[in-house]
Backbone as CSV, one residue per row, in Angstrom:
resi,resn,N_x,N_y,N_z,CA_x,CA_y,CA_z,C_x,C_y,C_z
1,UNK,7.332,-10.103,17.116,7.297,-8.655,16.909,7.767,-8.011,18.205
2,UNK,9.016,-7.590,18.201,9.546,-6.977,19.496,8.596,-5.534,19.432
3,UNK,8.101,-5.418,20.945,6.663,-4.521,21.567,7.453,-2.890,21.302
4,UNK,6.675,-2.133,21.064,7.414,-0.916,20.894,5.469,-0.160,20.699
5,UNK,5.530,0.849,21.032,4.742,2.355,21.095,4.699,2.712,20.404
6,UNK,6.039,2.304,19.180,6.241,3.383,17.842,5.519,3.230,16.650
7,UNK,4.987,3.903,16.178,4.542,3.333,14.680,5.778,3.459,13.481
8,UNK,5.055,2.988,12.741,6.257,2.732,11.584,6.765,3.855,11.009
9,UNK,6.092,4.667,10.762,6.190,6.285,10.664,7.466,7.051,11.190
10,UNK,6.970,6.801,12.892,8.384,7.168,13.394,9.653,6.471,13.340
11,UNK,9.861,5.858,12.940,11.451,5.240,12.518,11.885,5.848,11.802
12,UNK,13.605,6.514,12.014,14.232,6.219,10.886,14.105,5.841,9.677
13,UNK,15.083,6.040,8.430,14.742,5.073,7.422,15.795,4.221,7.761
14,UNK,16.743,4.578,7.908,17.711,3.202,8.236,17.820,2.422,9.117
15,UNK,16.780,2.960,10.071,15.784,1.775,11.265,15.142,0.273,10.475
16,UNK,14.202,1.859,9.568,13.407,0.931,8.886,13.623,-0.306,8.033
17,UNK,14.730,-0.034,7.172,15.223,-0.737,6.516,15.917,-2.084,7.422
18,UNK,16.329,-1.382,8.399,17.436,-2.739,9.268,16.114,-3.723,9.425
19,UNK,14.867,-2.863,10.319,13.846,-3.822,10.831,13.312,-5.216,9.765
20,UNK,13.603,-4.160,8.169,12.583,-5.421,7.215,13.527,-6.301,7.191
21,UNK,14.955,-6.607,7.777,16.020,-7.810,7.289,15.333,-8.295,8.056
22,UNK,15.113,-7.898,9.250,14.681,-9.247,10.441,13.266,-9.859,10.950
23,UNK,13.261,-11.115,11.094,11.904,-11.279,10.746,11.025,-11.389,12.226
24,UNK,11.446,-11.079,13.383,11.093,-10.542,14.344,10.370,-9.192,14.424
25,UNK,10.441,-8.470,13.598,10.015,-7.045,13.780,9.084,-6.752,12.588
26,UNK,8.290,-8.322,12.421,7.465,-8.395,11.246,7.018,-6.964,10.153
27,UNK,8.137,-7.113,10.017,7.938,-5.865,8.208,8.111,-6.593,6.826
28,UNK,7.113,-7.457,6.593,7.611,-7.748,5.468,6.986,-7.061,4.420
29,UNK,6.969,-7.813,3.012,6.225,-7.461,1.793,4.612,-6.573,2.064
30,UNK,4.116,-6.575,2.464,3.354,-5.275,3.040,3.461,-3.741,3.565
31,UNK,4.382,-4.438,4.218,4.807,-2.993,4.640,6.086,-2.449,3.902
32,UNK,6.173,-2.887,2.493,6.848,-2.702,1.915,5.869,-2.011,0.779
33,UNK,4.960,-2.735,0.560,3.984,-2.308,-0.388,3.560,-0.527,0.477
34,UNK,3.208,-0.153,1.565,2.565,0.736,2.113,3.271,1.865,1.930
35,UNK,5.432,1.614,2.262,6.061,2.510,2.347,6.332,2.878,0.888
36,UNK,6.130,2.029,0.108,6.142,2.670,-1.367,4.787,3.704,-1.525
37,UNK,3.878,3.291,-1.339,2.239,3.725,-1.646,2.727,5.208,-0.688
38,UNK,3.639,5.717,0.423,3.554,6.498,0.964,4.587,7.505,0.021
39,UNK,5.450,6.942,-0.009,6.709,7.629,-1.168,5.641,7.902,-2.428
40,UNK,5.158,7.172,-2.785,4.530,7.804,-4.216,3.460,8.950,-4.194
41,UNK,2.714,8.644,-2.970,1.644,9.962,-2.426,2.489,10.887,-2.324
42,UNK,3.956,11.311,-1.952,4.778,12.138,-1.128,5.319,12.827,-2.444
43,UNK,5.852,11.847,-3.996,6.419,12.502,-5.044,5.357,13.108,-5.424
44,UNK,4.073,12.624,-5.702,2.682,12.782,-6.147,2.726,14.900,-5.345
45,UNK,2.790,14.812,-4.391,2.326,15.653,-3.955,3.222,16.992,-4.361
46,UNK,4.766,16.160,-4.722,5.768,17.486,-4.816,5.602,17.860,-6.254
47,UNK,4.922,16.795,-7.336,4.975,17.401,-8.833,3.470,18.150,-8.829
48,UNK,2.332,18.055,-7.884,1.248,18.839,-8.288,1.791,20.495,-7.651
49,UNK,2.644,20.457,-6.730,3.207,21.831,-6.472,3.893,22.346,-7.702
50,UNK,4.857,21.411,-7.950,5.571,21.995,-9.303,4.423,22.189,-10.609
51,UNK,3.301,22.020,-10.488,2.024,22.292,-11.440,1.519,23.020,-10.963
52,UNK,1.616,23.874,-10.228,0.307,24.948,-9.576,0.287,26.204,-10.382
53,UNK,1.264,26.435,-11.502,1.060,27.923,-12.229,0.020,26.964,-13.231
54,UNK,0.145,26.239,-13.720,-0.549,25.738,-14.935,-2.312,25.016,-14.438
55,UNK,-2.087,25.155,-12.885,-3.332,24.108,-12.731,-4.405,24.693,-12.180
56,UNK,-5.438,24.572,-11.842,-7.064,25.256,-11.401,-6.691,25.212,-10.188
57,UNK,-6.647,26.419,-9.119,-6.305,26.455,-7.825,-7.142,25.523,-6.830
58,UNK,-8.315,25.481,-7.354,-9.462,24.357,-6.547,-8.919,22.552,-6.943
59,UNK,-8.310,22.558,-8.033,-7.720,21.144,-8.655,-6.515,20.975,-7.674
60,UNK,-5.847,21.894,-7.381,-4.679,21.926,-6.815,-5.006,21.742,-5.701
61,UNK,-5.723,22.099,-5.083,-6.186,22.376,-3.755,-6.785,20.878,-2.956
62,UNK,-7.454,20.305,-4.120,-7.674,18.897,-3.868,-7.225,18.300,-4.127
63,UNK,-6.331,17.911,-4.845,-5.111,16.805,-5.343,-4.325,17.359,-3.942
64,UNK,-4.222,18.305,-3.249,-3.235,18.699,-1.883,-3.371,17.376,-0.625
65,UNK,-5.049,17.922,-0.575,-5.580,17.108,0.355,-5.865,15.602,0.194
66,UNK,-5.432,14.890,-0.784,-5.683,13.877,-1.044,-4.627,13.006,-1.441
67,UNK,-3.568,13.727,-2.010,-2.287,13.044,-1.701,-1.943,13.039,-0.096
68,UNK,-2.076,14.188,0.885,-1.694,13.865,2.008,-2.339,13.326,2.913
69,UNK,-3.329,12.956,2.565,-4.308,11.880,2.979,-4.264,10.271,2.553
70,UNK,-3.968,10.296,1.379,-3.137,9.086,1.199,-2.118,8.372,1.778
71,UNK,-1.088,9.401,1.721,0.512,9.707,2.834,-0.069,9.013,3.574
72,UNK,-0.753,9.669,4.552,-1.048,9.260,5.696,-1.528,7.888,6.108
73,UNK,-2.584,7.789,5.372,-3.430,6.157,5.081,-2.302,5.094,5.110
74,UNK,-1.615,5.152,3.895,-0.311,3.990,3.777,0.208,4.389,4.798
75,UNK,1.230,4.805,5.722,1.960,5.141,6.865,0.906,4.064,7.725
76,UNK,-0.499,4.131,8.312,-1.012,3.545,8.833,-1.299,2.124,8.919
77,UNK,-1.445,1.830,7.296,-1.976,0.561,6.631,-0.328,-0.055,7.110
78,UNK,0.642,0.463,6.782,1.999,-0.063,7.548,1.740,-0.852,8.762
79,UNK,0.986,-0.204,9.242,1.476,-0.773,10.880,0.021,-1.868,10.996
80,UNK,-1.027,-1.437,10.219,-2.090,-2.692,10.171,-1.575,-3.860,9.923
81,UNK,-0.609,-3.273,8.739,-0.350,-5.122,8.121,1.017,-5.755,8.929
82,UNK,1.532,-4.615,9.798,3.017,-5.527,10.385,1.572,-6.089,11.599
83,UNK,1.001,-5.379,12.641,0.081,-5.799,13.376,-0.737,-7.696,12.419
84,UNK,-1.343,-7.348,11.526,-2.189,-8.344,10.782,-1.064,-9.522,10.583
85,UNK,0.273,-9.525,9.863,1.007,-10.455,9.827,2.237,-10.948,11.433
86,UNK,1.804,-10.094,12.157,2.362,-10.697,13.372,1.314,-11.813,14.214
87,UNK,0.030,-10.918,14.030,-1.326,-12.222,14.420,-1.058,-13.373,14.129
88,UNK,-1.393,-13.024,12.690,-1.094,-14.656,11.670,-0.218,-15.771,12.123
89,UNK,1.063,-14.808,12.067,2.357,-16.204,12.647,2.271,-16.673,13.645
90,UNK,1.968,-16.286,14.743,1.238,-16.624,16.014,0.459,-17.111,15.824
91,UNK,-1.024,-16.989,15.344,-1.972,-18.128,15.376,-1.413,-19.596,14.584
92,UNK,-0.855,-18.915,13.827,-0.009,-20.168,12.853,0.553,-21.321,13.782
93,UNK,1.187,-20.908,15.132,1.933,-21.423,15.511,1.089,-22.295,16.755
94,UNK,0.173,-21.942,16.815,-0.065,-21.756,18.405,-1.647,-21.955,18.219
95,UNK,-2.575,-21.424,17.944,-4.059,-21.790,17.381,-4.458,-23.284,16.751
96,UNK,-5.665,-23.625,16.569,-6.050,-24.365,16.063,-6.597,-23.828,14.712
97,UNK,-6.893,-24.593,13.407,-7.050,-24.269,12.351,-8.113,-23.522,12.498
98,UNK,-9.114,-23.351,13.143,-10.389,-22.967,13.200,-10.373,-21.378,13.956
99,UNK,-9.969,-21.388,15.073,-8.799,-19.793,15.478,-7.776,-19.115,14.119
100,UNK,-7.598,-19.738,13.499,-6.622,-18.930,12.672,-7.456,-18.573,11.317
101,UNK,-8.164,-18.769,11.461,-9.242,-18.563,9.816,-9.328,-17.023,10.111
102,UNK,-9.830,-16.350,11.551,-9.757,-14.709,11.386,-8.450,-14.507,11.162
103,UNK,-7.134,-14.640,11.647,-6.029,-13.751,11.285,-5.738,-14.181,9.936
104,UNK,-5.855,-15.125,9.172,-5.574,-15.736,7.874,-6.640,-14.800,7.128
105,UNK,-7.935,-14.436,6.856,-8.521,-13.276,6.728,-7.982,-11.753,6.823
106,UNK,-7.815,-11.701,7.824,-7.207,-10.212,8.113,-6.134,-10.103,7.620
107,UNK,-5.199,-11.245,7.000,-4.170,-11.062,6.920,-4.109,-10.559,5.055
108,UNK,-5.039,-11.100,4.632,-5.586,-10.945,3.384,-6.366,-10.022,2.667
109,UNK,-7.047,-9.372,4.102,-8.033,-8.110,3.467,-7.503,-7.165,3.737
110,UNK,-6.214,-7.180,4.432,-5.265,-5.616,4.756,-4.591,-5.381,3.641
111,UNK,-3.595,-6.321,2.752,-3.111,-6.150,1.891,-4.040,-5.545,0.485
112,UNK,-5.524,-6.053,0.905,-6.091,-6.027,-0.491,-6.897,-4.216,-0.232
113,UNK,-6.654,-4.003,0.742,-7.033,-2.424,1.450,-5.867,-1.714,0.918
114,UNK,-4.323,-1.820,0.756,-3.709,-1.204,0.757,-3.474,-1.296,-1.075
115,UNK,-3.731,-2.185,-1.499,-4.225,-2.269,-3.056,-4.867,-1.327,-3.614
116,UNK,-6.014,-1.450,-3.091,-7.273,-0.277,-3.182,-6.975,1.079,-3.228
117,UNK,-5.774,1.763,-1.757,-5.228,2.842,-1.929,-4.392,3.588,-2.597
118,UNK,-3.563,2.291,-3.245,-2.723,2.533,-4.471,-3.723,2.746,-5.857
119,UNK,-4.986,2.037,-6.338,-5.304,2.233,-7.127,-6.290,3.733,-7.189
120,UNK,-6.685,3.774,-6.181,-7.279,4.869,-5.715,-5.945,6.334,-6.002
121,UNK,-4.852,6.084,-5.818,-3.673,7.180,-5.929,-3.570,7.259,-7.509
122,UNK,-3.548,5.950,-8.750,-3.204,6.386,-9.483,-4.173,6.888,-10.707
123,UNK,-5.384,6.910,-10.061,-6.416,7.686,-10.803,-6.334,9.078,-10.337
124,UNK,-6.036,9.796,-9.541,-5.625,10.937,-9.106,-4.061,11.413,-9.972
125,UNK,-3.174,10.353,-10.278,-2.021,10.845,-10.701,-2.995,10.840,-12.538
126,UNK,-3.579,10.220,-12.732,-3.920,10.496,-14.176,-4.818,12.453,-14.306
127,UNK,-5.275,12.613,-12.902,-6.019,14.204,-12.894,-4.644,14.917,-12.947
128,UNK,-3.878,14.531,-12.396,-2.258,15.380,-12.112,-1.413,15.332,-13.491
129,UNK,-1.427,14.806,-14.280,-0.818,14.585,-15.622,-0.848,14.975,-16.409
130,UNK,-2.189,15.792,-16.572,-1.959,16.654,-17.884,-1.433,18.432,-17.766
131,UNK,-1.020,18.533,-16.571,-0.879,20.073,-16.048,0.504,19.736,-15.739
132,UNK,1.143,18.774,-15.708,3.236,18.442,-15.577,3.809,18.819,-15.726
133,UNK,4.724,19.888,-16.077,6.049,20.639,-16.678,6.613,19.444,-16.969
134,UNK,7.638,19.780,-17.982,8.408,18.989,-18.564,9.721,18.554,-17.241
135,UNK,9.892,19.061,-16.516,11.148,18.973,-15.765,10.383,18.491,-14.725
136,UNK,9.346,17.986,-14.378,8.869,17.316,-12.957,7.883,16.036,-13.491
137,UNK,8.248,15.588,-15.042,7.309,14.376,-15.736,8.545,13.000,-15.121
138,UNK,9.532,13.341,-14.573,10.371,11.907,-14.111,9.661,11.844,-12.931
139,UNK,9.316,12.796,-11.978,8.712,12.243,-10.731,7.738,12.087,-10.658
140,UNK,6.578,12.748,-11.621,5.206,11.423,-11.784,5.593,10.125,-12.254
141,UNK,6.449,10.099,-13.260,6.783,8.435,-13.425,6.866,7.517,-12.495
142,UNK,8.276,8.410,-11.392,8.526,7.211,-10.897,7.095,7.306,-9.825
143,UNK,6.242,8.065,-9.052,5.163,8.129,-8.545,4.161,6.997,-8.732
144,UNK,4.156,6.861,-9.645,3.205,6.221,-10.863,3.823,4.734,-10.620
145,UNK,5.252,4.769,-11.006,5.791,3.489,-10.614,6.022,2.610,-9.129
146,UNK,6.306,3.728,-8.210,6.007,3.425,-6.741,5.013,2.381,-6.288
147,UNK,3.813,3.790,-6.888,2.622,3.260,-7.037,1.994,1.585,-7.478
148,UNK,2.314,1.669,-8.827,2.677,0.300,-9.667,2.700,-0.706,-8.573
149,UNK,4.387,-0.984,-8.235,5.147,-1.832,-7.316,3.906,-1.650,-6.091
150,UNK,3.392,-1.016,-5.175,3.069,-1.428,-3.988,1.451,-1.814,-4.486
151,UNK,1.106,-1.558,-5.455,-0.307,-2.496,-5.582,0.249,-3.666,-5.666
152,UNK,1.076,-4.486,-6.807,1.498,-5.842,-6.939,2.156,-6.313,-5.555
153,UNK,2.832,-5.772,-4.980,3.384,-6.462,-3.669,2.008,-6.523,-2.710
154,UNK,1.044,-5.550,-2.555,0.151,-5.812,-1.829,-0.890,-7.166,-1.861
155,UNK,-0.946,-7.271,-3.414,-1.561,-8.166,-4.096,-0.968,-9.333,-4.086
156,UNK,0.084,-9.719,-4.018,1.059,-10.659,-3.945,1.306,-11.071,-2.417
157,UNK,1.134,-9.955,-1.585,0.826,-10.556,0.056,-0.596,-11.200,0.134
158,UNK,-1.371,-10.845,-0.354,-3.008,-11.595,-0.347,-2.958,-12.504,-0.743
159,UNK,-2.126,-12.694,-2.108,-2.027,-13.867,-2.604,-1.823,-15.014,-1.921
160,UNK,-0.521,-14.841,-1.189,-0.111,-15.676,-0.374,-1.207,-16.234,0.936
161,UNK,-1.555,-15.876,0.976,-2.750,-16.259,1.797,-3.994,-17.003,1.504
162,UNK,-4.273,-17.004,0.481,-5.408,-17.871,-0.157,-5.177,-19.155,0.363
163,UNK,-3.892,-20.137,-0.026,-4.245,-21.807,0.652,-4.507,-21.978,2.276
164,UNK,-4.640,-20.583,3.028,-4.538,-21.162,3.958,-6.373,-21.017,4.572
165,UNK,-7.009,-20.681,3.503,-8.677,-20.310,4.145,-9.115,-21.253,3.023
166,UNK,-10.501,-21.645,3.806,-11.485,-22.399,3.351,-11.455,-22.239,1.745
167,UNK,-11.955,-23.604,0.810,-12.085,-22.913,-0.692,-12.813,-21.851,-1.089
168,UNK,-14.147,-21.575,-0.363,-15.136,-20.733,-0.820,-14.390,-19.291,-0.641
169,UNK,-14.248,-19.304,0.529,-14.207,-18.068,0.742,-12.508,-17.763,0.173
170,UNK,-11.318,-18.571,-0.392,-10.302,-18.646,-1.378,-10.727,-18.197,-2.535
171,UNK,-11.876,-18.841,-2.982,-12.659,-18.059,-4.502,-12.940,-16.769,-4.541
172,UNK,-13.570,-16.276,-3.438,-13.750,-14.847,-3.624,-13.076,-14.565,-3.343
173,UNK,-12.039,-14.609,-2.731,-10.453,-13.398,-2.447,-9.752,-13.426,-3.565
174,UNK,-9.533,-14.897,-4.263,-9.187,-15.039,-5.439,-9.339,-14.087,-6.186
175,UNK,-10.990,-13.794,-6.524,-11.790,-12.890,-7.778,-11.252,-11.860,-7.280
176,UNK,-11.124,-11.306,-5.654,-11.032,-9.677,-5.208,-9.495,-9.260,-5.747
177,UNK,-8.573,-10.523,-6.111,-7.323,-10.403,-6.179,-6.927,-9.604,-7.713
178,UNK,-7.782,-10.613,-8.307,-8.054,-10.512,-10.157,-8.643,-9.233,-10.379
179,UNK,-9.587,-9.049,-9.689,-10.554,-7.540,-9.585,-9.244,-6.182,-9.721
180,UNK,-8.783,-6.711,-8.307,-7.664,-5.223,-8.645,-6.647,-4.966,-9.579
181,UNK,-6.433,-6.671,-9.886,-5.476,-6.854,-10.927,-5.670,-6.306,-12.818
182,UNK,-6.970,-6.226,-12.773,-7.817,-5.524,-14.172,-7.578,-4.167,-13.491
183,UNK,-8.285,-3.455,-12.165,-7.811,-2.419,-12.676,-6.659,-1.904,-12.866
184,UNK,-5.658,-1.874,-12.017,-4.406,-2.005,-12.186,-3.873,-1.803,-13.891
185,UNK,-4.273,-3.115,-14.388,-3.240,-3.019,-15.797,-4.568,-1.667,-16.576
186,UNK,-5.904,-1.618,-15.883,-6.394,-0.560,-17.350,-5.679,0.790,-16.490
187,UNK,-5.227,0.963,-15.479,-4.850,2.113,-14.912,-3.366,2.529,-15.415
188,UNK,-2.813,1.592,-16.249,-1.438,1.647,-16.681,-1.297,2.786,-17.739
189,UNK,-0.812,3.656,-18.110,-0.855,4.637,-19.416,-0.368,3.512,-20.576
């Protein structure tokens, strides 16, 4: 992970994008999952504006603060999980099996945090849905779909992590994996 001050936030997008080709500047599938979860808080936030003649000014008012609180969260959870998967490869490399059980952990409960925030977003897009204009129902979709995509990629980074921790504690990350994975599909319209 070449050292930098910056968070992920501040980049460019066509920084950003260059950084995830290379695998030095650890951005992978996580922080892929986060910058979606941030894009979907961000459409999320522009169709409850385009709902504000039709919606309860106090509804509006909190769907405000909570999409951009979301925003924000994923932007962060970004830089947890490039931080969490730069640990990892390093201990990977360099640790003994018994040293690497925390970053192999962390590396697993960040993704399943940034899961959480996606599912947490699309119960909020179901409060945002019934107040939609017809001309701003493509950008809850794709919101919704953003959304979608960065729970499964988040979930799919945890995944990857299971053979490398003890069985027991593989079982319950396992279940925590399945857990989000039910809600997920009942959160689907």
């Amino acid at each position: 992970m070449t050292s930098t001050s910056e968070t992920i936030a501040e980049w460019p997008v066509r920084e950003l994008v260059d950084r995830m080709r290379r695998p030095r500047y650890r951005c992978g599938g996580g922080v892929a999952a986060c910058i979606a979860l941030a894009q979907a808080a961000a459409l999320a936030d522009l169709v409850r504006r385009a709902s504000q003649r039709v919606m309860d000014r106090a509804l509006s008012e909190q769907l405000a603060a909570a999409f951009a609180e979301t925003l924000q969260q994923a932007l962060a959870q970004a830089d947890r999980d490039r931080l969490a998967l730069h640990q990892l490869l390093e201990a990977l490399r360099h640790d003994s099996v018994t040293e690497q059980l925390a970053f192999v952990e962390r590396a697993t409960t960040v993704p399943l945090a940034t899961a959480d925030l996606g599912i947490e977003l699309l119960g909020r897009l179901a409060h945002l849905e019934p107040h939609v204009p017809a001309f701003a129902a493509s950008d809850l979709e794709a919101a919704k779909a953003l959304a979608r995509a960065a729970i499964q990629a988040a979930l799919a980074m945890a995944r990857a992590n299971i053979p490398l921790l003890p069985a027991e504690r593989a079982g319950q990350l396992a279940d925590e994996i399945t857990a989000r994975l039910s809600k997920l599909n009942t959160a689907l319209p």
